[in-house]
C-alpha positions as CSV (number, residue, x, y, z in Angstrom):
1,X,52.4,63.9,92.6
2,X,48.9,62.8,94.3
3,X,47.8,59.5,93.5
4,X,44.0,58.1,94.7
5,X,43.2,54.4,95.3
6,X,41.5,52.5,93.0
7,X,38.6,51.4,94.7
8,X,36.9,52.8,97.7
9,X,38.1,50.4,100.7
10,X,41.4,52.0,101.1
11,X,41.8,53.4,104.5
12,X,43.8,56.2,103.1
13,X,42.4,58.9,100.3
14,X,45.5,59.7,98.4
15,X,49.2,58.8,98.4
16,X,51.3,61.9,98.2
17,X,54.8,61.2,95.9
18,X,57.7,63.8,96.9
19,X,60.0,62.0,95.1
20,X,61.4,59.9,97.4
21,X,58.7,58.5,99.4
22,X,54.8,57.6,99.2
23,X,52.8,58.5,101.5
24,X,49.3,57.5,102.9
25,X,47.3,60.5,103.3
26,X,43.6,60.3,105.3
27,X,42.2,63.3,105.1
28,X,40.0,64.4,107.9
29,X,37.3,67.2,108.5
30,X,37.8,69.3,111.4
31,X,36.0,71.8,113.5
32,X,36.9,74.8,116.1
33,X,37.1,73.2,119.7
34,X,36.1,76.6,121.3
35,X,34.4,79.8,120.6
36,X,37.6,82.0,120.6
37,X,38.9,79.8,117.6
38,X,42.3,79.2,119.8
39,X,42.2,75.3,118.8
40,X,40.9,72.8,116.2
41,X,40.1,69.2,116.7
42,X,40.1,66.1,114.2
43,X,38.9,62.6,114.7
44,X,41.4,59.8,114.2
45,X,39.0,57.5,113.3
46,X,36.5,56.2,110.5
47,X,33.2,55.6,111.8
48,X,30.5,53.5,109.4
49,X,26.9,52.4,110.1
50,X,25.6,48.5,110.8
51,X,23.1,46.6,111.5
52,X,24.2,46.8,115.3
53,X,24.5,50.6,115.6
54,X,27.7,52.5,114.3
55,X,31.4,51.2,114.3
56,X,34.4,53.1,114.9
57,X,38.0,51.9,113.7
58,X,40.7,54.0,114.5
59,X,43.2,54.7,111.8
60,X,47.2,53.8,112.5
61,X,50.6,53.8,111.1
62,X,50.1,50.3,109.6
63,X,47.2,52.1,107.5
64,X,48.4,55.6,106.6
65,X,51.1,57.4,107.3
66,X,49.8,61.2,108.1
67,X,46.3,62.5,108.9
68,X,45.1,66.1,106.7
69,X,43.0,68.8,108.1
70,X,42.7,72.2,106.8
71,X,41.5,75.0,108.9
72,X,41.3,78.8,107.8
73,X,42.6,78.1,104.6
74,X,46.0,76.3,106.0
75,X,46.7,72.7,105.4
76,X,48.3,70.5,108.2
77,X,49.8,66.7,108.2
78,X,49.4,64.9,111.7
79,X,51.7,61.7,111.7
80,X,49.4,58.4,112.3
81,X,50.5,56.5,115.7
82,X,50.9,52.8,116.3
83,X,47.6,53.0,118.2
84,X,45.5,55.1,116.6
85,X,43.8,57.7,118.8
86,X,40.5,58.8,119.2
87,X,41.0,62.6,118.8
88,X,43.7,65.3,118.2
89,X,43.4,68.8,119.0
90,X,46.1,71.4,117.3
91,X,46.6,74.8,119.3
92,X,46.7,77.7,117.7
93,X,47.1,80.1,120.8
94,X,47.0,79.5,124.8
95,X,47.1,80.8,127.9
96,X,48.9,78.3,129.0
97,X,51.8,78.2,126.8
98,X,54.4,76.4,128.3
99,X,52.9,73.0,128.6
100,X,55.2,69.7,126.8
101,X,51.6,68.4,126.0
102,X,50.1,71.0,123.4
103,X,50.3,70.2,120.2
104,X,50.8,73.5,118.5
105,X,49.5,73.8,114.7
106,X,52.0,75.6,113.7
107,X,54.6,72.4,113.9
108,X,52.1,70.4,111.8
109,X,51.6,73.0,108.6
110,X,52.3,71.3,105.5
111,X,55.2,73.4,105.0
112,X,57.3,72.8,107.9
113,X,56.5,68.9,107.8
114,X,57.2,68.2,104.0
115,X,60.4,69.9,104.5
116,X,61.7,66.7,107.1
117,X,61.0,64.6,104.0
């Protein structure tokens, strides 16, 4: 079940119900970080204009609980972090494929994380 907040200043867009949970749900836009299409980035951030330029807050676990991008048709949930972060950038291939720091897309399809709830 998907649920929306009533009024716009929620920091999240929907709660998602599986039944045993709820869960804050941002969902955020996100674009190719290179031409050969082998990673996607998403901001973790909300960014809104004032009377002193723009201001960006970054979102955290205290706010929601998992970011939403969608790229090529396939949904993914990123878990929100204590700190918040600036950007996040999910690797579909590489060259490099045995480094601990990717994040590889395929561990953060909606699939594969609903199924640890």
């Amino acid at each position: 079940m998907v649920s929306k907040p009533l009024f716009d200043n929620a920091r999240y867009d929907f709660i998602l119900d599986n039944g045993n949970k709820l869960l804050r749900i941002q969902v955020k836009t996100s674009h190719w970080k290179d031409e050969e299409h082998n990673a996607f980035i998403f901001n973790g951030y909300s960014q809104h204009s004032t009377g002193n330029g723009n201001k960006r807050m970054a979102y955290t676990n205290k706010e929601i609980d998992y970011f939403m991008t969608e790229k090529d048709d396939v949904f993914y949930l990123y878990p929100a972090e204590q700190e918040g972060f600036k950007e996040k950038c999910l690797r579909l291939f590489s060259k490099q494929a045995n480094q601990p720091s990717i994040k590889w897309a395929k561990d953060y399809q909606f699939e594969e994380v609903i199924k640890n709830f």
